[in-house]
C-alpha positions as CSV (number, residue, x, y, z in Angstrom):
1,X,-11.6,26.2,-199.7
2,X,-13.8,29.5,-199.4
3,X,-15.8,30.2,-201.9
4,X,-17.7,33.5,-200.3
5,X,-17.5,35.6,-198.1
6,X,-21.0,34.0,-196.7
7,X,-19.3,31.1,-196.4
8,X,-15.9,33.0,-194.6
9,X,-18.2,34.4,-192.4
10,X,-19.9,31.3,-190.8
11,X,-16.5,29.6,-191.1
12,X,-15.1,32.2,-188.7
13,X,-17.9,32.9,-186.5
14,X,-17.4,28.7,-186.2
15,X,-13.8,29.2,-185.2
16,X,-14.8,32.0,-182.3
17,X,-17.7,29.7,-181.1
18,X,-15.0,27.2,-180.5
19,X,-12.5,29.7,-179.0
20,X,-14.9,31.2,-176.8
21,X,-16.6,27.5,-175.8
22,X,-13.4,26.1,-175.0
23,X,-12.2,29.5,-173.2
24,X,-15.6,29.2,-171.5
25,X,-15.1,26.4,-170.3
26,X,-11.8,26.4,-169.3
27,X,-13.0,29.1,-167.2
28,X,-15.8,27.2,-165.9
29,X,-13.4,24.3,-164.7
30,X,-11.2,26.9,-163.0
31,X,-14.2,28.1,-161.2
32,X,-15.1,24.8,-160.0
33,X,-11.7,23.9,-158.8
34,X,-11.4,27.3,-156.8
35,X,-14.8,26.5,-155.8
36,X,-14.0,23.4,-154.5
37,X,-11.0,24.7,-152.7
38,X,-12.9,27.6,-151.2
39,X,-15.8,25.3,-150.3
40,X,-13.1,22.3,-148.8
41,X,-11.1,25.1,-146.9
42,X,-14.4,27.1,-145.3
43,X,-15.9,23.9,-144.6
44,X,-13.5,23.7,-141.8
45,X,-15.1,24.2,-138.2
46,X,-13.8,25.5,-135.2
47,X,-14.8,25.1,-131.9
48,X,-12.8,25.6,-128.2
49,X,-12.5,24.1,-125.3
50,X,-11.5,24.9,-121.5
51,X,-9.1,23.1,-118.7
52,X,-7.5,24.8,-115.4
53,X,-4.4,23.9,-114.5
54,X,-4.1,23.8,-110.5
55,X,-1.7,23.0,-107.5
56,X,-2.0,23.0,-103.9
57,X,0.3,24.6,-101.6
58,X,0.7,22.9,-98.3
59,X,1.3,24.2,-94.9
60,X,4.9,23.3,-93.6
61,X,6.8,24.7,-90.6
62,X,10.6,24.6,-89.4
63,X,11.6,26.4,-86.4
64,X,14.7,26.9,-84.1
65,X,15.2,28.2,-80.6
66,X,18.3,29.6,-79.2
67,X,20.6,26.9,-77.8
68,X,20.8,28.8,-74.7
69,X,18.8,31.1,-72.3
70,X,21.3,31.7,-70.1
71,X,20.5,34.3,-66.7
72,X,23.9,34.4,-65.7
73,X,25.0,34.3,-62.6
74,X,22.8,33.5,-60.0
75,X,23.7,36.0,-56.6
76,X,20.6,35.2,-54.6
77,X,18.7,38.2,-56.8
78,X,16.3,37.9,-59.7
79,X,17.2,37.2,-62.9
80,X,15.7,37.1,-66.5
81,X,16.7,35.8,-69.7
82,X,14.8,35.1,-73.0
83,X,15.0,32.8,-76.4
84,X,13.9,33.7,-79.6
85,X,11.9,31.5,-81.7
86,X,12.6,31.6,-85.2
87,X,10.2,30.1,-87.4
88,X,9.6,29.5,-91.2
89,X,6.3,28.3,-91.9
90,X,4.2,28.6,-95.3
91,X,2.7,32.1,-95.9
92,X,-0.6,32.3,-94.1
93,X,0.0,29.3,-91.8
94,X,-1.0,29.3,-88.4
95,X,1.3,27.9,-86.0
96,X,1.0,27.4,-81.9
97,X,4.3,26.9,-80.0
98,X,4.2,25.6,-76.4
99,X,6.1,24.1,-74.2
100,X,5.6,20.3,-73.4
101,X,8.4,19.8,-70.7
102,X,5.9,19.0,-66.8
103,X,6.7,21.3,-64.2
104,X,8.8,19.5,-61.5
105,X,9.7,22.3,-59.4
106,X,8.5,23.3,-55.7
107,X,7.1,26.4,-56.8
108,X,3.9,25.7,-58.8
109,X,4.2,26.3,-62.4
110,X,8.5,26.4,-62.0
111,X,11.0,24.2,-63.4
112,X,14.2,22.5,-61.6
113,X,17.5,23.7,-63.4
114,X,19.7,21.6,-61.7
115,X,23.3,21.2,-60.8
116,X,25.4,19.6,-63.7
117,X,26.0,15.7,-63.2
118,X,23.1,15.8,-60.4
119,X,19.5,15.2,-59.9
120,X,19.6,15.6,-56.2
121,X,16.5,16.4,-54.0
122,X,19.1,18.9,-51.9
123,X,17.7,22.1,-52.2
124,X,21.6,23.1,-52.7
125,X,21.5,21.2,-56.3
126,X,18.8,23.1,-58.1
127,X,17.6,26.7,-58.7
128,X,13.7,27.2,-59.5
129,X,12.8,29.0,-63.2
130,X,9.5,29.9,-64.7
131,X,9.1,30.6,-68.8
132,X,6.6,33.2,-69.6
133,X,5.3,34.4,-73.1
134,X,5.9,38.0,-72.7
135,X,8.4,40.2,-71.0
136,X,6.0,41.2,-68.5
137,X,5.9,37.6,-67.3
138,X,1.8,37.9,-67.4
139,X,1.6,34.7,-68.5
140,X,3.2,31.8,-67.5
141,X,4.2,28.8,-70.0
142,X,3.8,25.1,-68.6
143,X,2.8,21.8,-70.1
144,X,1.1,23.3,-73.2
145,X,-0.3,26.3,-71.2
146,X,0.3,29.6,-72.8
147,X,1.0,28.9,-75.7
148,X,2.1,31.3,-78.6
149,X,0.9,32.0,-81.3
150,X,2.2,33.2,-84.9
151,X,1.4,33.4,-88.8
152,X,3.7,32.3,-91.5
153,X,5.2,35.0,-93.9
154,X,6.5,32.4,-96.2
155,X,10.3,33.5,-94.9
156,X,12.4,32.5,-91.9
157,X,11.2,35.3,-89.4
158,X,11.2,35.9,-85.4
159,X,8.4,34.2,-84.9
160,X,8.3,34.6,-80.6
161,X,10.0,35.0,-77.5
162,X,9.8,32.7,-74.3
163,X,11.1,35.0,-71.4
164,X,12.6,33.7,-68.3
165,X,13.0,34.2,-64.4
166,X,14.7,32.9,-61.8
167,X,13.4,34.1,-58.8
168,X,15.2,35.9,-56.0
169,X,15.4,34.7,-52.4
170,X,16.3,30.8,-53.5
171,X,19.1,30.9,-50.7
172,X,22.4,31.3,-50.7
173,X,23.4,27.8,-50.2
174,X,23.5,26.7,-53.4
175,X,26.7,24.6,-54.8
176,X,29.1,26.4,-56.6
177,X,28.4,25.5,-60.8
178,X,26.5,25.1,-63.8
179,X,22.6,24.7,-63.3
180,X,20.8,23.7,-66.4
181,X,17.3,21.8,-67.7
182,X,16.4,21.2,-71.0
183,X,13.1,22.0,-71.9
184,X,10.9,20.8,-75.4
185,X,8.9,23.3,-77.2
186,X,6.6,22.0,-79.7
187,X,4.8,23.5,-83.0
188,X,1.5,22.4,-84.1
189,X,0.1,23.9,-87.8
């Protein structure tokens, strides 16, 4: 028991002291904790890092050509025709078209169109023609020579013309039909 109030006093003041120790130091661990947690999260480090992602886009070109150039008939007078090209090359890609097909006619730089189911010599079985690159038949297309020229748009376009002529004055002996050749073009890209 308490015999004083001396006594009460330093009984109490012992009771405190342990209050405020053990509230101290349950304060103190709390701090530590957090402090560890703190410390273990901020102890993380970043750091970054680069790549590039690439591709390649290749050059590729289709092209058509009308079936047919057809003059019509032939009446001893000049006559023209012409044959688009249509191309679809890869946007940016330069492509040359030209014609491969020799020149076998009398004229230099014309081609035989002969009569249908005939390769005759006869003058009557074959009707000279000359391909050109432009409508003003400057200049003339043969074996690879003049060739065109043309730059992809990345879309099916019009990419050239080949013009034709048959020349006037070829007689007017010629056998009644069809004359026809068939001529290659080629593209190189």
């Amino acid at each position: 028991m308490i015999k004083n109030k001396k006594e009460f006093k330093k009984l109490n003041n012992k009771r405190v002291q342990a209050k405020t120790s053990t509230a101290l130091k349950c304060l103190l661990a709390s701090l530590v904790i957090y402090n560890a947690t703190v410390n273990t999260a901020g102890a993380q480090t970043t750091t970054t890092g680069t790549f590039t992602a690439s591709t390649n886009v290749g050059s590729t070109c289709t092209f058509a050509i009308a079936d047919t150039m057809s003059f019509g008939a032939y009446l001893n007078a000049q006559l023209t025709a012409s044959a688009a090209i249509t191309a679809n090359c890869t946007n940016g890609t330069g492509a040359t078209f030209y014609i491969t097909s020799t020149t076998d006619g009398n004229t230099s730089g014309t081609y035989k169109l002969y009569k249908s189911n005939t390769s005759s010599a006869a003058s009557t079985n074959w009707i000279e023609a000359s391909f050109w690159k432009e409508s003003g038949f400057t200049n003339q297309m043969t074996s690879g020579a003049a060739t065109i020229t043309y730059t992809g748009t990345g879309s099916s376009a019009t990419a050239a013309t080949i013009y034709g002529r048959v020349a006037g004055s070829q007689g007017t002996d010629k056998a009644v039909g069809s004359f026809a050749k068939t001529l290659t073009v080629q593209i190189s890209y």
